[in-house]
C-alpha positions in Angstrom: 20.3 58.8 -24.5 21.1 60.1 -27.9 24.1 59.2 -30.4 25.8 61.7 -32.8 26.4 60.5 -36.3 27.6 62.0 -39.0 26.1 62.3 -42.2 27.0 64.7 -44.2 30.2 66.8 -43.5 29.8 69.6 -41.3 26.2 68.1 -40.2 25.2 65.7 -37.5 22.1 62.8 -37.6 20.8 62.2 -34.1 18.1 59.2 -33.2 17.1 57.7 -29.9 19.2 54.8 -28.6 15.7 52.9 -28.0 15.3 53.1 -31.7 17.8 50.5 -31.7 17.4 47.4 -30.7 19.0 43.8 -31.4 16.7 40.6 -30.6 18.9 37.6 -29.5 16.9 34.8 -30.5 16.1 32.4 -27.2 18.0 29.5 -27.2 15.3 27.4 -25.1 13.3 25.0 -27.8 9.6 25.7 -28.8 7.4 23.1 -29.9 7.0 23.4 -33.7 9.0 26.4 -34.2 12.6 27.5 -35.1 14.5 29.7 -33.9 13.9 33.3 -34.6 15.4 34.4 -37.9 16.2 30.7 -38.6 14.4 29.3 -41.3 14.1 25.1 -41.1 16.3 23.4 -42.2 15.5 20.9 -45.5 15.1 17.3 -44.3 17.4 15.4 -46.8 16.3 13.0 -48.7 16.7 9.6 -47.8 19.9 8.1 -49.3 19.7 4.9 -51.8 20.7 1.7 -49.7 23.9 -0.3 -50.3 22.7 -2.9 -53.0 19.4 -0.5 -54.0 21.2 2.0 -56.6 19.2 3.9 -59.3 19.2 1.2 -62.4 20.8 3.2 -65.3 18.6 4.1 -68.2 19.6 2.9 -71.6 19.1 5.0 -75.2 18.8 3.6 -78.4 19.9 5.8 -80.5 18.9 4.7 -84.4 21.4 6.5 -86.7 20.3 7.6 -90.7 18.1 4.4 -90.8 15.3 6.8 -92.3 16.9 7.6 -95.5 16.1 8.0 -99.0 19.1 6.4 -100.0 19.5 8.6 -103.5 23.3 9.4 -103.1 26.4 8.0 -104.9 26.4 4.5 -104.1 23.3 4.6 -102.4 21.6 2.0 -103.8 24.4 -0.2 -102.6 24.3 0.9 -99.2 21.0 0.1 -98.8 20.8 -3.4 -100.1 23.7 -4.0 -97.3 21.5 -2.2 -94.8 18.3 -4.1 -95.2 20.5 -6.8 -93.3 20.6 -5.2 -90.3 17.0 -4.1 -90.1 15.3 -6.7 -88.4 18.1 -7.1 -85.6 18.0 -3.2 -84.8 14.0 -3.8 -84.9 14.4 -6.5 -82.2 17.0 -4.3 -80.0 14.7 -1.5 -80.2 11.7 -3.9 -79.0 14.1 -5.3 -76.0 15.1 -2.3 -74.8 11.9 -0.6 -74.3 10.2 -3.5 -72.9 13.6 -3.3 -70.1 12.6 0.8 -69.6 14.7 2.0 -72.3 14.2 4.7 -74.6 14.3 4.6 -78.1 15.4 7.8 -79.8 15.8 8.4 -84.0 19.0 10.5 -84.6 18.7 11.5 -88.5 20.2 13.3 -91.4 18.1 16.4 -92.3 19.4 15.5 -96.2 19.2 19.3 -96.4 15.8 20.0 -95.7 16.3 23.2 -93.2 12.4 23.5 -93.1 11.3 20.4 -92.4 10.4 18.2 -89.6 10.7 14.3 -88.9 7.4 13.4 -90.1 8.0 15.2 -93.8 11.9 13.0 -93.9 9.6 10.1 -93.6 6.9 10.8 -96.0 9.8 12.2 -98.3 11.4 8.4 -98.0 8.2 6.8 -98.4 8.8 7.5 -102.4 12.6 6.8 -102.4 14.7 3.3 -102.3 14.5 3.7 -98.6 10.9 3.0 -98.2 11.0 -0.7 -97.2 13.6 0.0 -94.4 11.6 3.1 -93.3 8.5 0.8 -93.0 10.1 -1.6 -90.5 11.4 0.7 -88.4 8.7 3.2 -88.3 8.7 4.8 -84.7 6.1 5.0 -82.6 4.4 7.6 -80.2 7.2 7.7 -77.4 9.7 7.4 -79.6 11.8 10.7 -79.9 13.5 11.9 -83.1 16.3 14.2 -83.4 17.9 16.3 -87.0 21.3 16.7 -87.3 22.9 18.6 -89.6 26.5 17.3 -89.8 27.6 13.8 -88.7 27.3 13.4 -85.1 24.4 13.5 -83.7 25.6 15.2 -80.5 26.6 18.5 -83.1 24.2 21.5 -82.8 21.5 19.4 -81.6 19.5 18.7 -78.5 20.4 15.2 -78.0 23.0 15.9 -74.8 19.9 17.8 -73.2 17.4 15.3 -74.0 19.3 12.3 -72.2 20.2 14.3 -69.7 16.3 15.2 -68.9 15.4 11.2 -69.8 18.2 10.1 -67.0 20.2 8.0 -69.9 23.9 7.2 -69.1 23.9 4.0 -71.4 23.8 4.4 -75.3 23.4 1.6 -77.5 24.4 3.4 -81.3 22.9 1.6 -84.3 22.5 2.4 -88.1 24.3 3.5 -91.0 27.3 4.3 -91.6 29.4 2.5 -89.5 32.6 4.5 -90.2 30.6 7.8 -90.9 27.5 9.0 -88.6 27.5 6.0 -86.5 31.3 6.7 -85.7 31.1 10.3 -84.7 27.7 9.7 -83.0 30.0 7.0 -81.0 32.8 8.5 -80.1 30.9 11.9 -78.9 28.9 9.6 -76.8 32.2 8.1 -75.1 33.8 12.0 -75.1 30.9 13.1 -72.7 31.2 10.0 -70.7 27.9 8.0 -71.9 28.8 4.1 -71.1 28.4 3.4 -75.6 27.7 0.1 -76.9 28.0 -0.2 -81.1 26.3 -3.8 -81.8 28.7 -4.8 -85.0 25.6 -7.0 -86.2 23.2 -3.7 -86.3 25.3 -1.2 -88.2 26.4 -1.1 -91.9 28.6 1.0 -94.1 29.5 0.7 -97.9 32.1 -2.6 -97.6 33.2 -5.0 -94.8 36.5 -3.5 -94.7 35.1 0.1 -93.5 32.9 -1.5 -91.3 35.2 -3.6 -89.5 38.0 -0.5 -89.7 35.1 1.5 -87.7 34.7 -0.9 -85.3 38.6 -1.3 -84.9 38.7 2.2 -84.1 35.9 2.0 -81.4 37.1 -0.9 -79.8 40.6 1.1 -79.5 39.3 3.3 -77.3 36.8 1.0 -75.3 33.3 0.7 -76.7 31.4 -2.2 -76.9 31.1 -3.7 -79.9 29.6 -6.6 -79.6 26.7 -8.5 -81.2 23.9 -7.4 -80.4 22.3 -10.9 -79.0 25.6 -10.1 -75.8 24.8 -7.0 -75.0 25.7 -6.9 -71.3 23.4 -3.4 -71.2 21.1 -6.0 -71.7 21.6 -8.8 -69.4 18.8 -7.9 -67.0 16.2 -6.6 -69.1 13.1 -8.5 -69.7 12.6 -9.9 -72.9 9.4 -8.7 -75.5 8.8 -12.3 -76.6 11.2 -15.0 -78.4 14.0 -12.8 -79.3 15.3 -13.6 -83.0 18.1 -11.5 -84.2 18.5 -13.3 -88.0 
């Protein structure tokens, strides 16, 4: 048997009817194999028991803390943050002893061709060098530059806690009502559960501090001291915590 098909107008194709032929896949079951044209199916992966969810990751995010501090009022600025210091120190240590991350989120003070490591060694001759020094990060510490005030602007930060699995960001550092604000409040805008310790952040006066932290708390950040952090409750502590 032959069918007539047209191809071309005025012209006829002809094949043979046993060129065609349609496999119905067998619906009896074969050891070890699917059925024909079917590929297998994924198994799924096993769902997390009621009670057994993922623990969230935390971020510390250390905001401007390597700084030369050689701006208009600067020196001011950084006598009032060498107060903080030592409790942002001992968050940093209690956070990555609970599985945390620790990530530096700096000013590039203009320095388009630098990298992290020359911002530190700049600071090492500047006002800032004692408050570099003890908060130098370490190996698996990450760093980011930012070039305007928060760090979430035109840098990878978003990308690099999505990779790390963060969804809880603990915001320290200078300036409370500057670069710690914005970092905040971008942090909260992209749905990142945000805790601003009051006792680890500083700005040029109390009264822009505490206006900062007004604002924040407006809109439903943490604020709270540092030492009741409830990111914190079930992390395991790094020694005898001391946040003077």
């Amino acid at each position: 048997m032959r069918i007539r098909m047209a191809s071309t107008p005025g012209s006829l194709f002809m094949f043979p009817m046993d060129a065609c032929r349609v496999v119905v896949p067998s619906t009896a079951p074969v050891e070890g194999l699917q059925r024909t044209g079917c590929p297998a199916a994924p198994t799924p992966p096993d769902l997390p028991k009621r009670g057994h969810m993922p623990q969230p990751r935390i971020a510390l995010l250390i905001v401007d803390m390597i700084n030369p501090f050689d701006f208009d009022g600067g020196a001011r600025l950084a006598v009032r943050t060498g107060r903080v210091v030592r409790r942002i120190s001992r968050l940093k240590e209690r956070i990555k002893a609970g599985g945390g991350i620790c990530l530096y989120v700096n000013d590039n003070f203009g320095m388009w061709q630098s990298d992290f490591r020359q911002l530190v060694a700049r600071v090492r001759t500047t006002r800032g060098d004692a408050i570099a020094d003890a908060l130098l990060p370490v190996d698996d510490d990450r760093f980011v530059l930012k070039p305007k005030h928060s760090g979430f602007f035109q840098t990878p930060l978003p990308l690099l806690l999505e990779h790390e699995g963060v969804d809880r960001v603990v915001v320290t550092g200078i300036a409370t009502d500057a670069c710690v604000l914005a970092t905040a409040l971008d942090a909260h805008m992209r749905d990142l559960d945000c805790h601003v310790p009051s006792d680890c952040t500083e700005a040029m006066t109390d009264a822009r501090r505490k206006a900062a932290l007004t604002v924040l708390r407006g809109i439903g950040i943490h604020t709270g001291r540092a030492r009741t952090c409830e990111f914190l409750a079930d992390m395991p502590m790094a020694g005898p915590m001391t946040w003077k």
